[in-house]
C-alpha positions in Angstrom: -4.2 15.0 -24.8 -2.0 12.2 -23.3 -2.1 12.3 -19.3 1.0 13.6 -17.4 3.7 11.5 -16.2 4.7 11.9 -13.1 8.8 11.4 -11.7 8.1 9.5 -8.5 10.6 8.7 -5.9 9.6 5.3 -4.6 10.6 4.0 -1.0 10.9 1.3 1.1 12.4 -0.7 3.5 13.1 -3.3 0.8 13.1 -3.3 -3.0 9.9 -3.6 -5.1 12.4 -5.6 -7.2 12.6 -8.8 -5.2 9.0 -10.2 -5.8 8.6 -12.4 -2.9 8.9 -9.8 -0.2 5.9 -8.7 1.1 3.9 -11.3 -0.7 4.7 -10.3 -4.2 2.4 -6.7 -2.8 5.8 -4.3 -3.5 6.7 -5.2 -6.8 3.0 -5.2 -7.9 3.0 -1.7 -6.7 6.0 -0.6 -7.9 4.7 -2.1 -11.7 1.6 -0.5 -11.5 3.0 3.1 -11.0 5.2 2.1 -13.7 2.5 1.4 -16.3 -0.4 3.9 -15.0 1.5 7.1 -13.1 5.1 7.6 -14.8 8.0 7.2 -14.1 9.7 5.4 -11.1 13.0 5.5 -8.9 13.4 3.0 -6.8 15.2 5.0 -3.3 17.8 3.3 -1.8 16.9 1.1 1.4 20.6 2.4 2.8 20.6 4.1 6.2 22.8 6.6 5.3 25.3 6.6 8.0 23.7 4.2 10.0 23.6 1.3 7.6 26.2 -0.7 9.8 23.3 -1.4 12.2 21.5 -2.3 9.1 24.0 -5.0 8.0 24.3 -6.0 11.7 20.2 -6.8 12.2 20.2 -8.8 8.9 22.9 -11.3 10.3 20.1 -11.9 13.4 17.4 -14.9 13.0 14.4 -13.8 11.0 12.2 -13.4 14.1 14.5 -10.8 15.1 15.1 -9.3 12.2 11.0 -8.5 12.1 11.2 -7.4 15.5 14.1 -5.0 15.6 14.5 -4.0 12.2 11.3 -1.5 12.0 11.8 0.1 15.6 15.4 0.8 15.0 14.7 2.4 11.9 12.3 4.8 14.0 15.0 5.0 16.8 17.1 6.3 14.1 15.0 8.4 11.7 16.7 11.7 12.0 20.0 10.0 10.6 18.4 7.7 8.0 16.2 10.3 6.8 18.7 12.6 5.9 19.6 9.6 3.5 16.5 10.0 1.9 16.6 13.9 1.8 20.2 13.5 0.1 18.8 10.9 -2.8 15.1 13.0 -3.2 18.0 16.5 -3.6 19.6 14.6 -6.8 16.4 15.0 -8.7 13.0 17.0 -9.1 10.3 14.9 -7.9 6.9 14.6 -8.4 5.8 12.1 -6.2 7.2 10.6 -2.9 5.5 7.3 -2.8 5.8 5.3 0.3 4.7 1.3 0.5 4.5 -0.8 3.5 7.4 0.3 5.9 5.8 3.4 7.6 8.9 4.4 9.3 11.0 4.8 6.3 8.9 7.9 6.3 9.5 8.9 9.5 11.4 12.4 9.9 12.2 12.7 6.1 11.6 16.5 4.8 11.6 17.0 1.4 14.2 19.2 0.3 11.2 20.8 -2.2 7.4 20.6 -2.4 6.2 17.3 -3.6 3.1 15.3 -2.8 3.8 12.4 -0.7 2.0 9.0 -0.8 1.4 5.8 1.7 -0.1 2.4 0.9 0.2 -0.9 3.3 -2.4 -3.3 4.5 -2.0 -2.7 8.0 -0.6 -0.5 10.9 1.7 -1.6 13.4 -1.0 -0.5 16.2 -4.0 -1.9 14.3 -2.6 -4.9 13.8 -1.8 -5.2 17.0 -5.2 -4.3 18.4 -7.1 -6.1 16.2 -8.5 -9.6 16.4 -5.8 -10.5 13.9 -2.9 -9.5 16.6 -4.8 -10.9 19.5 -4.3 -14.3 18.0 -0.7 -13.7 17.3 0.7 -12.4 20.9 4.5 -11.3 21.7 6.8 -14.0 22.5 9.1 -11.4 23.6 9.6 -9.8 27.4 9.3 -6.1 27.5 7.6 -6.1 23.7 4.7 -3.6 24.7 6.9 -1.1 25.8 7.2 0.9 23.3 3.8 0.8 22.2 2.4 4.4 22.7 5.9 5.5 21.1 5.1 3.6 18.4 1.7 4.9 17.8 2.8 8.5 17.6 5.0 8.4 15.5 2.6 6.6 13.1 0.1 9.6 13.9 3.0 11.7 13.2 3.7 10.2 9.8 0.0 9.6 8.6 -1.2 13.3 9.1 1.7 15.0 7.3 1.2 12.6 4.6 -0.7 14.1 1.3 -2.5 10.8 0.3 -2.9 7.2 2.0 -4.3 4.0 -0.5 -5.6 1.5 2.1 -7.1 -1.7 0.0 -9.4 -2.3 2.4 -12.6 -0.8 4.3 -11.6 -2.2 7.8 -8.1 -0.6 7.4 -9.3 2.5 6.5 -11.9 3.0 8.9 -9.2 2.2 11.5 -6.8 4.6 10.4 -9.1 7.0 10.2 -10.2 6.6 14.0 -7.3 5.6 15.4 -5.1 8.6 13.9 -7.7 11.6 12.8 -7.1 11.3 9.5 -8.8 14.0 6.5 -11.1 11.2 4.8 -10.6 13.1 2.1 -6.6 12.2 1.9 -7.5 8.3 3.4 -8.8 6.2 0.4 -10.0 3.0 0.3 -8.5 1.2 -3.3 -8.3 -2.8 -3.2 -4.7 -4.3 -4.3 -4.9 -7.0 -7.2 -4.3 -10.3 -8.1 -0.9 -11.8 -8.0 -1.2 -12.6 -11.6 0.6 -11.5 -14.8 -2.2 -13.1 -16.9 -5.4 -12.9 -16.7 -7.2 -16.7 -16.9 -9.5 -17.7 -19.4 -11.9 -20.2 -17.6 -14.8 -21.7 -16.4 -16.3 -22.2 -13.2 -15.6 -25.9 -12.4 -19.2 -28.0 -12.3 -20.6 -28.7 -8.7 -23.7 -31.1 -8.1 -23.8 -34.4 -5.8 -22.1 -37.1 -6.7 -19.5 -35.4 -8.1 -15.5 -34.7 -6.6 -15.7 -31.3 -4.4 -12.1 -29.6 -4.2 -11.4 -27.9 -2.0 -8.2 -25.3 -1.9 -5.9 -23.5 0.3 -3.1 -21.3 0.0 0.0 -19.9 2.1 3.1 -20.1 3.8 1.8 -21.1 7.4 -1.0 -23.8 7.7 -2.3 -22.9 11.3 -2.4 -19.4 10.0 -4.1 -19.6 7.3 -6.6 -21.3 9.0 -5.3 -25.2 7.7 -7.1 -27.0 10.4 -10.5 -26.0 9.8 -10.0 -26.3 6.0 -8.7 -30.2 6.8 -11.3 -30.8 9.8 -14.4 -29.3 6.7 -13.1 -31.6 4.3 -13.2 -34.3 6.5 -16.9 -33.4 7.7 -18.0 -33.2 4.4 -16.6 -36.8 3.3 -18.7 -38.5 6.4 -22.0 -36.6 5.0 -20.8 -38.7 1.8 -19.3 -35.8 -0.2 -16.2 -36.9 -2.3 -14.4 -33.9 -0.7 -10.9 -33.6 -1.3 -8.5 -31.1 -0.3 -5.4 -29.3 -2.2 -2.7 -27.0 -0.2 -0.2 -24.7 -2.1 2.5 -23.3 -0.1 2.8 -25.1 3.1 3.4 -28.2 4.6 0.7 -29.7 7.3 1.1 -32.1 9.7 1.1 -35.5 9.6 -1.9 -34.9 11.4 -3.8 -32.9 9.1 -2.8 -35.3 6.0 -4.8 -38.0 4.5 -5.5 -39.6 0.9 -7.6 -36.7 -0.1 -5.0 -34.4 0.8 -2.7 -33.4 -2.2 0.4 -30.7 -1.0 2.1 -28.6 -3.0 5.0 -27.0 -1.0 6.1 -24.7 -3.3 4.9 -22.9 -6.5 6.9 -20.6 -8.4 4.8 -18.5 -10.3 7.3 -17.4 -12.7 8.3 -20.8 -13.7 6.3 -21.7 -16.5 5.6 -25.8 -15.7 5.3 -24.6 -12.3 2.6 -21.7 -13.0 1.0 -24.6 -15.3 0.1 -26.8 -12.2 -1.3 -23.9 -10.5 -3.7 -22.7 -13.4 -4.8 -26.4 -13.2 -5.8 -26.3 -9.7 -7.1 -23.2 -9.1 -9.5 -24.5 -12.5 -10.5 -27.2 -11.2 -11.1 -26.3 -7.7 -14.4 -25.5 -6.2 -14.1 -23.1 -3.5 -10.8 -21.7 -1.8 -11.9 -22.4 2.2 -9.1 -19.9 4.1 -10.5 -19.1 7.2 -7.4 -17.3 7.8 -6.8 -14.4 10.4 -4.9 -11.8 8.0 -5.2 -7.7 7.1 -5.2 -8.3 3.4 -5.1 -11.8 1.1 -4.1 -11.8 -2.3 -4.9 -15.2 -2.7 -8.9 -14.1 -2.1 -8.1 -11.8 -5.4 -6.6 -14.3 -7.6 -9.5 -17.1 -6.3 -11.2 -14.2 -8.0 -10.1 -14.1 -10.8 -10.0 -17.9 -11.6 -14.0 -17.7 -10.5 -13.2 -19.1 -7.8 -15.7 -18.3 -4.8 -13.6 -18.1 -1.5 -15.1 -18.9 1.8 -13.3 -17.3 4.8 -13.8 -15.2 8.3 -15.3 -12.1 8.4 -11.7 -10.7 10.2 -9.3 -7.8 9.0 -9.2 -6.7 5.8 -10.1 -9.5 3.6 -11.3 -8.7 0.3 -14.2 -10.8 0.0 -17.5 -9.2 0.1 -20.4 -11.6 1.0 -22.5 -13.0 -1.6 -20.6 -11.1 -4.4 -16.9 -13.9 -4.6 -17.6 -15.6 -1.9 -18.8 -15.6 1.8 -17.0 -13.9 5.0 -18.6 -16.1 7.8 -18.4 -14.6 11.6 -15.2 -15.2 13.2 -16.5 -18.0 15.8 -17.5 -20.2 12.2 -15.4 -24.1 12.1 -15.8 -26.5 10.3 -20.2 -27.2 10.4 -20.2 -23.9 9.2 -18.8 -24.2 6.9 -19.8 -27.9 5.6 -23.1 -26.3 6.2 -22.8 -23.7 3.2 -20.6 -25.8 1.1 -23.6 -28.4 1.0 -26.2 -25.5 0.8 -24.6 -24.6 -3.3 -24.5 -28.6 -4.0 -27.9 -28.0 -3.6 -28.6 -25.6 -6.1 -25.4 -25.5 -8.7 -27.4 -22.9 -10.3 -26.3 -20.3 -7.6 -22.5 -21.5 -7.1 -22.2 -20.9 -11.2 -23.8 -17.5 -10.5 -21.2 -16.9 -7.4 -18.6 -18.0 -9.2 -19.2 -15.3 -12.7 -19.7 -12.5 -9.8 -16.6 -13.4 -8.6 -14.7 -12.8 -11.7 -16.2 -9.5 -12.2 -15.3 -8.5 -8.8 -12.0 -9.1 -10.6 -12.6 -7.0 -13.4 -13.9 -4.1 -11.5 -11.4 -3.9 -8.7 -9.1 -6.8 -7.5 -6.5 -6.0 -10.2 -3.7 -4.1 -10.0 -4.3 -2.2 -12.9 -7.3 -1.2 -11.6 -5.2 0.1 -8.8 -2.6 1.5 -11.0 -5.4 3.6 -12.7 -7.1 5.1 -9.5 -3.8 5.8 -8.0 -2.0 7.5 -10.5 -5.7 10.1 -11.1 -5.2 10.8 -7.4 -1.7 11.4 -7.6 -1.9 13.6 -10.5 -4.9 15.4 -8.7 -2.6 16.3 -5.9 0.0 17.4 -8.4 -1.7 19.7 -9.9 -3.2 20.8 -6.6 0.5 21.5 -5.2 1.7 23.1 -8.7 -1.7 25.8 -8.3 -1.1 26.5 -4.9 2.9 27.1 -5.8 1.6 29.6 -8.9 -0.9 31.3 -6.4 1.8 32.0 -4.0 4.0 33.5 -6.7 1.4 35.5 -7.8 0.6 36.5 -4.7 4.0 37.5 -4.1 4.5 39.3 -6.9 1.1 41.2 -6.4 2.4 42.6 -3.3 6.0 43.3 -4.6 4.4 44.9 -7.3 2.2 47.4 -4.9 5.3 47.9 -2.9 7.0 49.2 -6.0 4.7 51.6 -7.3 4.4 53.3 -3.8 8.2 53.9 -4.2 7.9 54.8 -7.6 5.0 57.4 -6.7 7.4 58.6 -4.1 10.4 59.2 -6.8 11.8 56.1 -6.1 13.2 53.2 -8.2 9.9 51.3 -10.2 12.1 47.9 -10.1 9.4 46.2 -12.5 10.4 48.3 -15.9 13.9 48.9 -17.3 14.0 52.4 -16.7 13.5 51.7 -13.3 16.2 49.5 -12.9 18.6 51.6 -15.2 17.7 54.7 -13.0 18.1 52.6 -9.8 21.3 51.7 -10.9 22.7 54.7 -12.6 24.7 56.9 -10.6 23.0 59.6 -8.6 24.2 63.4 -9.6 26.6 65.5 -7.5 25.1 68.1 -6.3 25.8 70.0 -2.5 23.4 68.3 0.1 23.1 68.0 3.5 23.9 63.7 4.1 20.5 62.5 4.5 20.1 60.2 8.1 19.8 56.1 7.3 16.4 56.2 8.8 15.1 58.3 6.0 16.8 56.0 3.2 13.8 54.2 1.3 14.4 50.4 1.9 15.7 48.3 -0.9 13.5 44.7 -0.7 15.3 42.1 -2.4 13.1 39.5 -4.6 14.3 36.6 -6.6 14.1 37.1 -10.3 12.4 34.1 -12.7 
């Protein structure tokens, strides 16, 4: 028996079509719904008739567009939802799925019962009260203020939600405290790789006197945790390790540049000479060293995937799970930590080609979307059919006690509403005979039901 496909209404505050917002995560989401759960509709990211104040913020600088966008959105839920209410009210929905803009949820009521959905890789509160946000404070006067506003309306939003797919523990365990979520509606399911193709490859051969790359990947160097990458590499040559480093998305500094330093600014995936050069590195490299303060990290998953052990802090949501593909050091770790445990595999290869296979069946098992896809779409089709029982419970139901109401009548002479005679004699006309006008409080009461 083939599996139901579901009609889902998908929403957020961009479109999973443009695959480099939100880090590729949106349309990788969107795809995977696609393949595993049915079929997908992408909502409009209109504000109804507010979208003027859309168009205005996306003529601001980026920093302000991030800033304002998402608070004016919540400012002005109760006219943008009734956006989304008009769109969901053009067709019969299975599934309102939400993805990484919590507010786009915010006030919407669903013009019929459907099971709603949430996935992101952080909260706006968490993140700001984590050790991620505490190394990334407000530039801006008067940014706390709406905090606590903020926060409820999150809580709002999270409890009335059917299902949340966090993709990490951290997050989950957050949410769950920080909002009193059902665990049994907060799941923990890792996003995948940002990868259309699986890779075919071996783990590249480490032992002394060989080269030891060294990657990193993103759009910010500090952020990613550049420095200590540059500052290990660097350690590791003066122990008289022929360390070399490779960056993929950034620029550094002059300062953080050497001969052993080889920068990639930009690599388009879906460029096929370009996705070439980054199969090569990623197959070559020996461990991706991102000691990065982030929720999430795809590039941890598609290390992963290339068996490539990543070595990062144990911050956020990072999904790298100690010993299995890679290591999560404590937050304080630089760079002699990190030299340290580099050197401690050139030691015994044996274990780094053991680290590395793990790695790429932590791959296998979870850091792939389709993986995702898969446990998503049995959840979602769970609650379906969870909502669809309850609906045919409450008809029957209904229709038990309509029933009951009906025969009393019809044991009292009255109309049996449930047969044909008993509509044919409700409606036929009632003999003339001489009475005395019988007073409207003695009428039998006529209770009007929809009929199927």
């Amino acid at each position: 028996m083939s599996e139901q496909r579901l009609k889902i209404a998908y929403l957020c505050d961009f479109s999973p079509l443009d695959r480099f917002m939100y880090s590729g995560g949106n349309a990788h989401m969107y795809h995977a719904l696609q393949r595993h759960a049915g079929e997908v509709t992408i909502l409009s990211s209109s504000w109804g008739l507010a979208e003027p104040v859309r168009r205005g913020i996306a003529r601001l600088s980026y920093p302000m567009q991030m800033r304002l966008r998402w608070r004016l959105h919540l400012a002005l839920a109760p006219v943008i939802a009734r956006k989304v209410r008009s769109e969901l009210s053009r067709g019969r929905y299975d599934v309102l799925f939400g993805t990484y803009a919590f507010h786009a949820l915010h006030r919407v009521r669903p013009p019929y019962p459907l099971v709603t959905a949430f996935s992101s890789d952080a909260t706006q509160t968490i993140y700001r009260k984590s050790e991620i946000g505490a190394q990334f404070e407000s530039r801006y006067p008067g940014g706390r203020a709406l905090d606590s506003w903020v926060e409820r309306c999150e809580a709002e939003v999270f409890r009335s939600t059917d299902l949340m797919f966090w993709p990490s523990q951290w997050l989950k365990t957050a949410a769950d405290d920080r909002y009193g979520l059902d665990p049994e509606r907060s799941l923990m399911v890792p996003w995948g790789a940002g990868i259309k193709t699986v890779p075919s490859v071996r783990p590249s051969t480490l032992g002394r006197g060989l080269p030891l790359r060294l990657l990193l990947i993103g759009r910010d160097w500090f952020a990613k945790g550049g420095p200590i990458a540059f500052d290990t590499m660097k350690l590791l040559r003066a122990r008289g390790v022929d360390a070399r480093l490779t960056v993929i998305g950034c620029e550094p500094p002059d300062f953080h540049r050497n001969e052993w330093v080889t920068v990639y600014p930009q690599l388009d995936k879906a460029k096929p000479d370009e996705m070439s050069v980054f199969e090569q590195v990623f197959a070559e490299a020996h461990f991706l060293v991102q000691p990065s303060y982030e929720s999430y990290g795809f590039a941890f998953c598609e290390a992963s995937a290339y068996k490539l052990p990543s070595l990062c802090l144990n911050v956020g949501g990072v999904p790298v799970r100690d010993g299995v593909n890679g290591h999560a050091l404590p937050p304080e770790s630089g760079p002699p930590e990190f030299a340290a445990l580099i050197e401690r595999y050139l030691e015994a290869p044996e274990e780094y080609d053991a680290l590395a296979r793990s790695a790429r069946q932590e791959f296998e098992d979870h850091l792939n979307w389709d993986a995702w896809g898969q446990t998503v779409a049995e959840h979602l089709r769970a609650g379906v059919a969870r909502l669809r029982g309850q609906e045919a419970d409450s008809e029957r139901s209904s229709a038990t006690q309509g029933a009951a109401v009906d025969a009393a009548r019809a044991g009292a002479g009255g109309p049996d509403r449930r047969t044909a005679q008993g509509w044919a004699r409700r409606l036929s006309p009632a003999p003339t005979v001489a009475s005395t006008p019988q007073p409207v409080s003695a009428m039998p009461l006529v209770r009007v039901r929809a009929l199927a």
